[in-house]
N, C-alpha and C positions, 0 to 999 in steps of 0.2 A: 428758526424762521421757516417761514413754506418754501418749499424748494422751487415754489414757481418765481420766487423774488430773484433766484441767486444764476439764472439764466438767461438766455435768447437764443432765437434761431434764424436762420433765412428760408424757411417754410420751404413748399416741397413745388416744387414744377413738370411739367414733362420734357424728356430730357429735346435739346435738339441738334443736339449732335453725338457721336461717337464715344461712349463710356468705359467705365469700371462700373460694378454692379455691386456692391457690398450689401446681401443679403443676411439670415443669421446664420446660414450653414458657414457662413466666411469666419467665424469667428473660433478661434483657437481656445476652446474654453477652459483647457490645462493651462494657457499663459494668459488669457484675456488680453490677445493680440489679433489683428487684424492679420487670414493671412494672402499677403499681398499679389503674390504668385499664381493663388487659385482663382482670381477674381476672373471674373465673366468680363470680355469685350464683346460689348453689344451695340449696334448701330439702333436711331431711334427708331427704327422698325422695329427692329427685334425687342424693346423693352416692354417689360411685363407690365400689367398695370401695378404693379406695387414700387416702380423703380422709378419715385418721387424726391425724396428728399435731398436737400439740400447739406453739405459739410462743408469743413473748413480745416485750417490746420486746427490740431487739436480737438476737435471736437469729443464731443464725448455723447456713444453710442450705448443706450439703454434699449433693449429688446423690450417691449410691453406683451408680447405673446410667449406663454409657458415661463413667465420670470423665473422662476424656482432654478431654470437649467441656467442663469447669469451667463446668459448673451451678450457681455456688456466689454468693451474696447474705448482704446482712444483712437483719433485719425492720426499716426504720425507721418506719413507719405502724402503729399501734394503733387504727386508731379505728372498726373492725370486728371483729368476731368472724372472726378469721384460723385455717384447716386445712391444713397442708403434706398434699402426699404423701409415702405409704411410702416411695418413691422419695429420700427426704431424708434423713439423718440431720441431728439437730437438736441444735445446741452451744449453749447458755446458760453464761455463764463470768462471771467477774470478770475474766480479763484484759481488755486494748483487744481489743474485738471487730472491730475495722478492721484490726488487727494479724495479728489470728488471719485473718480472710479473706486479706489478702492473703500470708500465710504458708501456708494451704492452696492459693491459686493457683499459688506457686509452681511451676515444672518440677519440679524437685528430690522435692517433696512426691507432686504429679500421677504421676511415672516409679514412686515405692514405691507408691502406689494402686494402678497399671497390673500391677504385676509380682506384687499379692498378687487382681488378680481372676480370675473363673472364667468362663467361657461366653463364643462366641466369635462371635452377633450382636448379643448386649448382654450385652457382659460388666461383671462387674457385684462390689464386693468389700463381703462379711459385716461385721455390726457387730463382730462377735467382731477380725475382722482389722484392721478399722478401729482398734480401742479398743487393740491392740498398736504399733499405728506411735509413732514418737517425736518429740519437738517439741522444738525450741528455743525456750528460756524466759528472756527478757531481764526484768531491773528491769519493773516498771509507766514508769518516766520511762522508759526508754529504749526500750519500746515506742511511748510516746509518740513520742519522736526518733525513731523506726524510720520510722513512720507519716507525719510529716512531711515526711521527706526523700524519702520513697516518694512522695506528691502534690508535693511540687512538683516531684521528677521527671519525674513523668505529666503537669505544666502544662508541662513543656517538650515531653517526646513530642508532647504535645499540637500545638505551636505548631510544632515540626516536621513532624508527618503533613500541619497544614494546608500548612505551606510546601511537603512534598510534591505533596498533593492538587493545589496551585496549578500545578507543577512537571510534574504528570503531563496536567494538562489540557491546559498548553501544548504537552506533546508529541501529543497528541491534536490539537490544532488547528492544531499549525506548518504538517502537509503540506495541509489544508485553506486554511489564511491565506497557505499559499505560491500554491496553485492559483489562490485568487480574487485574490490583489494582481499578483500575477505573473506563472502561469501562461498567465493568461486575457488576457494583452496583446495579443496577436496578435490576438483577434477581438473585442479592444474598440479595435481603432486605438491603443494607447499600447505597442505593439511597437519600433515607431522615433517619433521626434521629429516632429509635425507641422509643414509646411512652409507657412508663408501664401505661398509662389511655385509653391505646384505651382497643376497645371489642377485647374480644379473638379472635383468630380465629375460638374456639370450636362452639361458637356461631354459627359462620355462615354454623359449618357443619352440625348444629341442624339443623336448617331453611332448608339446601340440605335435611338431614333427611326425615322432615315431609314432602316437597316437592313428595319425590321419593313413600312414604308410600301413598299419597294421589292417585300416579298416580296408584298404586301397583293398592290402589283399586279403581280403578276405568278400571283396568285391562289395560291399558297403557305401565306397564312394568312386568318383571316377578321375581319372588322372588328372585331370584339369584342376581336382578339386585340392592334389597338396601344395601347389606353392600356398606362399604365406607373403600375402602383402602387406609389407610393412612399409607404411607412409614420410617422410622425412618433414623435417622440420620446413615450415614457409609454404609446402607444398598444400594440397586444400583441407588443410585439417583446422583453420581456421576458426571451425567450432570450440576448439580447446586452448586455443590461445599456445604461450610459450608454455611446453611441461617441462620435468626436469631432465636431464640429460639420458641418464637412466631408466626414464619409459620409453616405450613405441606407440606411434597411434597404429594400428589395423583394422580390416573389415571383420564385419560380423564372420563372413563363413571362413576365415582364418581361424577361429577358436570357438565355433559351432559347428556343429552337426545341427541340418534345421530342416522337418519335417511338420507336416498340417496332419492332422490326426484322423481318424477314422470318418469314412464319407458310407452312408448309411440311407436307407429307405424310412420314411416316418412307419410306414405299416409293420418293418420290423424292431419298432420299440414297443416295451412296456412300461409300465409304472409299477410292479407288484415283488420290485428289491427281489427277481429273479434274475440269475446272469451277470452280467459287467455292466458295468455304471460307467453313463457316460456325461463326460463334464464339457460344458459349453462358454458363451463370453462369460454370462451371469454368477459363475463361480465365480470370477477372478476377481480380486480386487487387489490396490494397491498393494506391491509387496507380499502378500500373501492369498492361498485363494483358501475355499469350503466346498464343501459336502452340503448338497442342499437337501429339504426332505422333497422336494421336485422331479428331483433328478430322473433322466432315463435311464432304462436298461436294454442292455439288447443280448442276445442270446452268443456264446462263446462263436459258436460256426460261423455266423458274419464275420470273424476279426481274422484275418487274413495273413496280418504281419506283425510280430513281437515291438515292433516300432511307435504303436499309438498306444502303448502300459504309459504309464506314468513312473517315470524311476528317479530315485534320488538325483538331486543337482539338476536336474534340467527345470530352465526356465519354459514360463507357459504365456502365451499376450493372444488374444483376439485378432483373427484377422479379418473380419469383416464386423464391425459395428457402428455406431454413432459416434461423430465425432469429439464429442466430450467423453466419451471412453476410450478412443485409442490411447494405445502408450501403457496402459496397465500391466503390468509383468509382476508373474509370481514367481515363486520359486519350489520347487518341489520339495520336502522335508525329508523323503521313505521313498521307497520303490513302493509303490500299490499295485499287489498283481490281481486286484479287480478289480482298477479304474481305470477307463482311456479317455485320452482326449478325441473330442467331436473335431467334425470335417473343416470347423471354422476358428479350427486354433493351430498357431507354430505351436511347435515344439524343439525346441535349442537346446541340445544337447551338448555342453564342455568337450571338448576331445580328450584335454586334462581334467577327469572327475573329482574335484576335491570340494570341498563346504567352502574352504575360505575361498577359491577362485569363482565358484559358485553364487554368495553373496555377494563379493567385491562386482561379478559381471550385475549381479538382479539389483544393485546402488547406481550401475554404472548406466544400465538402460532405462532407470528409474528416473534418472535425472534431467532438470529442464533443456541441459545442453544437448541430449540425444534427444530430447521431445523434436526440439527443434528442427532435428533432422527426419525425424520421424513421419512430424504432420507437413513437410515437405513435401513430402512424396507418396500423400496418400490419396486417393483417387474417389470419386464420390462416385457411387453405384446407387442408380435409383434415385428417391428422392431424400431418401434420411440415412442411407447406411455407405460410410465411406471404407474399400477397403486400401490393406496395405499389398502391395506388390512382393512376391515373395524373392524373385529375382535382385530386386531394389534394395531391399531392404539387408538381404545378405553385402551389399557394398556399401552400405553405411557405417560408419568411422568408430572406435573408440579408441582410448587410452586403458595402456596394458602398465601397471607395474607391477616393480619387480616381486615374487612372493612374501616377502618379510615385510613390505612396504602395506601389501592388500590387505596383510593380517591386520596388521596395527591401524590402518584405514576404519575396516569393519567393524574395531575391535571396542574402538574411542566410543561411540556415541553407546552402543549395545551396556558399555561398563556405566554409563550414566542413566541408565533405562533400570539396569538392573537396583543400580543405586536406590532410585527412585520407587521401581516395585518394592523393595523390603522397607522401606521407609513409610508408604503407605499400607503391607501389611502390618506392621507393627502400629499403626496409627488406627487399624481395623479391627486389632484384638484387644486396642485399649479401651472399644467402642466412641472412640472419637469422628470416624468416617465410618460411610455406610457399602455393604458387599457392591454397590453398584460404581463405586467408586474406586475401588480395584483397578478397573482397567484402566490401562492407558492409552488414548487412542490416538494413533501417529495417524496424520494426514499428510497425502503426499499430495502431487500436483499434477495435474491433468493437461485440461485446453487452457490456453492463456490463465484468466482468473480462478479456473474449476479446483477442485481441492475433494478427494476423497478421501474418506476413514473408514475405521473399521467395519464403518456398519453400511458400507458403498453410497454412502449420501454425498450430497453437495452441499455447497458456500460458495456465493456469489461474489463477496464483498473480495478487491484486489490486497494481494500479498504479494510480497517481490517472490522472485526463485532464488531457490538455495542449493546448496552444491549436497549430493546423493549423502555426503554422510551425517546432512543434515537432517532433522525431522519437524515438521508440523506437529504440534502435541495441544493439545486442547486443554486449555485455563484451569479447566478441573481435574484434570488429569496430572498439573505439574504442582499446584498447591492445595491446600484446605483456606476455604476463605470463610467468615466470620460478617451478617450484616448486622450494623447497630439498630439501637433503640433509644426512642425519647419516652421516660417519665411522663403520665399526667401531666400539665402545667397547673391542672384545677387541683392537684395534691402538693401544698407547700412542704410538707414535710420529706417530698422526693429531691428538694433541692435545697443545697447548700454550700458547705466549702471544702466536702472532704474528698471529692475523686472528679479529678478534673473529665470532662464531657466535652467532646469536641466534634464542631459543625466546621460546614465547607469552611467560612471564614476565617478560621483556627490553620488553616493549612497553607503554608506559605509554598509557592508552587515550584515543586522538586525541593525540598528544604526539609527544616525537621521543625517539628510545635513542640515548643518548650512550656508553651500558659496556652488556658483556654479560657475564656470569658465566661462561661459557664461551669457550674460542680452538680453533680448529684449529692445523693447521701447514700449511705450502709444501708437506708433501708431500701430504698429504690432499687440497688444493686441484689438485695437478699428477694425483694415482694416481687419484681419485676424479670429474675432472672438474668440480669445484662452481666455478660462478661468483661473483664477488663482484659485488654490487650497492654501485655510489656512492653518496655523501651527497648527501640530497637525494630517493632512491627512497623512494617511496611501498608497505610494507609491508601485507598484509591476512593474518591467519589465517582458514583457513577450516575447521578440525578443529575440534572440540568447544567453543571461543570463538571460534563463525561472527560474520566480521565486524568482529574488535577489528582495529582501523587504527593506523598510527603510520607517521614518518617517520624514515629514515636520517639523524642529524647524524655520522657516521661512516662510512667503508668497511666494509661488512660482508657477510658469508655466512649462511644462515639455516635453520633445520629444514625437514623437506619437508609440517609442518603449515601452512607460510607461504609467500606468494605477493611475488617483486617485480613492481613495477607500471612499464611503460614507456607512457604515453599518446604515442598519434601526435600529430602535430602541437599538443604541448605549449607556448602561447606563453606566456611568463608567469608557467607553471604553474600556468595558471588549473585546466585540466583536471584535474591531480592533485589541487590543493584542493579540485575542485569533488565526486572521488570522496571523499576524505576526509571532507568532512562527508556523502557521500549513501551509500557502503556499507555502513555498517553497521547503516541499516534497509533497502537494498533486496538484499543477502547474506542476510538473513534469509527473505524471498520466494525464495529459489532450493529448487531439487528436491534438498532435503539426504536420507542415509542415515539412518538407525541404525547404527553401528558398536559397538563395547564395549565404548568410554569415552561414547560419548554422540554427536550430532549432526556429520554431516560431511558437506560437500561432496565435488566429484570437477572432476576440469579438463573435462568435458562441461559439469555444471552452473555452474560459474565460468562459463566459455564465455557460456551461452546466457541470465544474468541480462541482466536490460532496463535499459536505463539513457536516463533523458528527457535529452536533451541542447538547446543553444540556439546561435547564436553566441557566441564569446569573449564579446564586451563586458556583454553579457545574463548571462552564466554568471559574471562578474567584478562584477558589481552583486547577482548573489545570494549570494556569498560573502562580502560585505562584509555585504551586510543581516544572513546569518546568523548573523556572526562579532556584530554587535548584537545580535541575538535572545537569544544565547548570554550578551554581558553581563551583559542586564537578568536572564536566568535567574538567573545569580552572584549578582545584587544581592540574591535573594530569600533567600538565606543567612546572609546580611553583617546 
């Protein structure tokens, strides 16, 4: 029937005394509840002209402007003199009024609202048009049952959204709970297993000791400079959290020697690879620096002090640059006795010279928890160039362990790199990858989001931080990946039932494809050149469902929306599980297109997605942890 049969009102007045104002901003439109609290007391001065209508208990309040957003309420509170806005039409009925609401929420209802309004920044539909729409008109009892079944529906959505809400926090705090439980081992000492037979740490601040005393006299440094402040636990080392018992936090100039390198006139350089070479920010890059063909020279007579050579173990960082480059630290490989460092670089010389305390320091200032302290206290010069305070910077904190501990620190990720290079040499002289695929290119972490590699570029897209003995490694760098192909469809003889062919829909998300709905044939495989990919391959779509993952339990061939995944030095198969749980939120961070089905990658941006990697055993205890995580998520269902 018309829905103008199954109503009435007491039309609208001006008010004449003292109100409540239920406008549609009043309406709670998560509960399609009035709310009662917020309502405007207005004397009939103050009432707007739209603060006309008339309610009653019950009434039932339909918003006719912007219907789509379901402005719609009942009146349950009487115990003021209540005025809806014009903006309302106002239903008083004998049916279940809870009925009728939730019967005008409806889509169904909303969509003929939508289709009979007019004006098109608030479009808005006539009483006239209203009072023609039709309603479904069940018994009084079965409105009752209507209504019933309708809430305790909504007490299950309800208990659902929570289970989601719970669901979605967790995904919001995994990669954080992974950072802090996990991540962050490396620079809280619980990276590798403490050993009660290594050397103390004390040990090695003896050796700093005699070091610093030798330089004292030989007049080098100045008295001030040998105590050794060693920090205590609680006290503000706070950047490293609890370590283990067995390391010390100290300052930089406790186990540096720190010197700014050669200050120099521009008119006594050249360019013509006469004299000593001199290296500036634009060397450095993460972790390690170069030799540019740029570079200046300047003539030996300028160099005044044996101090700005470049010698083995000493680190090198920028002291004055932009702030998306500070923090870069290299590490020297050789003595160069014909390269210095320029006027705008430290130079951090070990007191104790050895490679492993060497690297364990160029991991230690590498990493985001010294960033932290870093871009603390670095100071903006000009309008683009911020430098670091040299004074400052020697009192900023790290963690010292003990030497057997640094070894094995440095030693873990270095034995999975290597793994990795011979794994893709051999994959190079089978002519399966190409010479440019060789490298492997570790990106470390800059200003908040920034991320350098090998080649001093950037990536904008966010990545959590990882603890120094981690590394950034680049998607092409850690696998050989494989895109499919489709057959002709205009060639029948390309399809048939002999080698199953699998699209996105074949991929059950994180699972394995057992059937494909589609097969090619022999020949399609032989005319077409498509590979088949073993049981076992690790699948990713990166077309329009960027990121949906699965595994091969079958021999199969795949669309060229889908990528097989070969990890180098796969032992285990740790690596491919350990992509499996991690691509399909860090595929989403990649430099996707628009296309004209929706969001896609490209084998560049495949390529150049970041991926934090660890050694095996580390990367085999997060997958396990995960694969718990994931549990307990289950349980929240159950």
């Amino acid at each position: 029937m018309r829905i103008k049969s199954i109503y009435w009102n007491f039309g609208q007045n001006k008010p004449e005394k003292s109100f409540r104002y239920i406008d549609t901003s009043s309406i709670d439109r998560k509960k399609n509840i009035i709310n009662y609290k917020n309502l405007q007391y207005l004397s009939p001065e103050q009432a707007p002209s739209r603060a006309r209508k008339l309610v009653s208990q019950n009434s039932v309040l339909f918003s006719t402007v912007r219907p789509y957003l379901k402005n719609i309420a009942v009146v349950r509170e009487l115990k003021e003199y209540l005025i809806a806005s014009t903006a309302f039409i106002v239903l008083d009925t004998l049916l279940n009024e809870t009925y009728l609401k939730y019967y005008l929420l409806s889509d169904n209802f909303i969509n003929r609202v939508n289709n009979k309004s007019t004006g098109t920044s608030y479009p808005a539909i006539n009483d006239y048009n209203f009072n023609l729409l039709l309603i479904a008109l069940p018994p009084l009892s079965e409105q009752q049952r209507i209504v019933e079944a309708i809430e305790s529906a909504l007490e299950k959505v309800d208990e659902y959204a929570e289970s989601y809400n719970r669901l979605e926090q967790l995904d919001k705090e995994f990669p954080d709970k992974l950072k802090k439980s996990i991540l962050q081992y490396a620079m809280q000492g619980k990276l590798v297993e403490q050993d009660p037979n290594d050397e103390s740490v004390e040990v090695l601040l003896e050796k700093i000791r005699a070091e610093k005393q030798k330089l004292f006299e030989e007049g080098k440094i100045k008295k001030k400079d040998l105590d050794i402040s060693i920090v205590s636990q609680g006290d503000d080392n706070s950047y490293y959290g609890n370590i283990p018992m067995n390391w010390v936090v100290i300052k930089i100039k406790d186990i540096f020697s720190m010197n700014t390198g050669l200050s120099y006139k521009k008119g006594d350089l050249s360019i013509n690879n006469k004299g000593v070479r001199i290296i500036r920010g634009g060397n450095i890059k993460p972790l390690e620096f170069s030799l540019l063909d740029n570079d200046y020279y300047i003539d030996t007579q300028f160099i005044s002090s044996e101090q700005v050579y470049l010698k083995h173990n000493q680190l090198i960082t920028p002291v004055s640059t932009s702030l998306e480059h500070i923090g870069k630290f290299a590490r020297i490989d050789k003595d160069y006795d014909g390269v210095v460092a320029g006027g705008f670089i430290f130079q951090l010389t070990p007191f104790e010279s050895s490679e492993i305390i060497s690297k364990f320091l160029l991991f230690n200032l590498s990493s985001p928890l010294f960033y932290k302290q870093l871009k603390a206290i670095t100071k903006l010069s000009g309008q683009a160039l911020y430098n670091i305070p040299k004074t400052t910077l020697s009192e900023l904190l790290i963690p010292l362990a003990p030497f057997e501990e640094q070894e094995l620190i440095t030693q873990k990720v270095e034995k999975l790199f290597e793994k990795v290079r011979a794994e893709k040499q051999k994959l190079f002289e089978e002519g399966k990858i190409k010479k440019k695929d060789l490298d492997i290119s570790i990106v470390s972490q800059g200003d908040d989001n920034s991320y350098y590699g090998n080649k001093d570029e950037t990536t904008s897209y966010p990545i959590y931080e990882i603890p120094e003995a981690w590394r950034y490694i680049k998607f092409a760098s850690l696998v050989n990946f494989r895109i499919g192909k489709t057959p002709p469809r205009s060639e029948a003889t390309f399809w048939g039932t002999e080698i199953p062919w699998v699209s996105i829909s074949d991929m059950p998300i994180s699972g394995y494809v057992t059937n494909t709905r589609e097969s090619i044939s022999k020949l399609a495989l032989k005319s077409k050149k498509i590979d088949i990919s073993p049981k076992g391959t690790l699948l990713m779509s990166f077309k329009l469902s960027i990121g949906k993952v699965a595994i091969l339990d079958i021999p199969a061939t795949h669309n060229e929306a889908i990528i097989s995944i070969f990890p180098y030095a796969n032992k285990e198969n740790i690596i491919r599980d350990y992509l499996m749980i991690f691509l399909p939120l860090i595929s989403t961070l990649g430099d996707s297109k628009d296309a004209i089905k929706g969001k896609t990658l490209n084998s560049t941006s495949i390529s150049e997605l970041l991926i934090p990697i660890s050694n095996h055993e580390e990367m085999k205890r997060i997958i396990s942890k995960v694969d718990l995580l994931f549990q307990k998520v289950s349980q929240l269902f159950e």
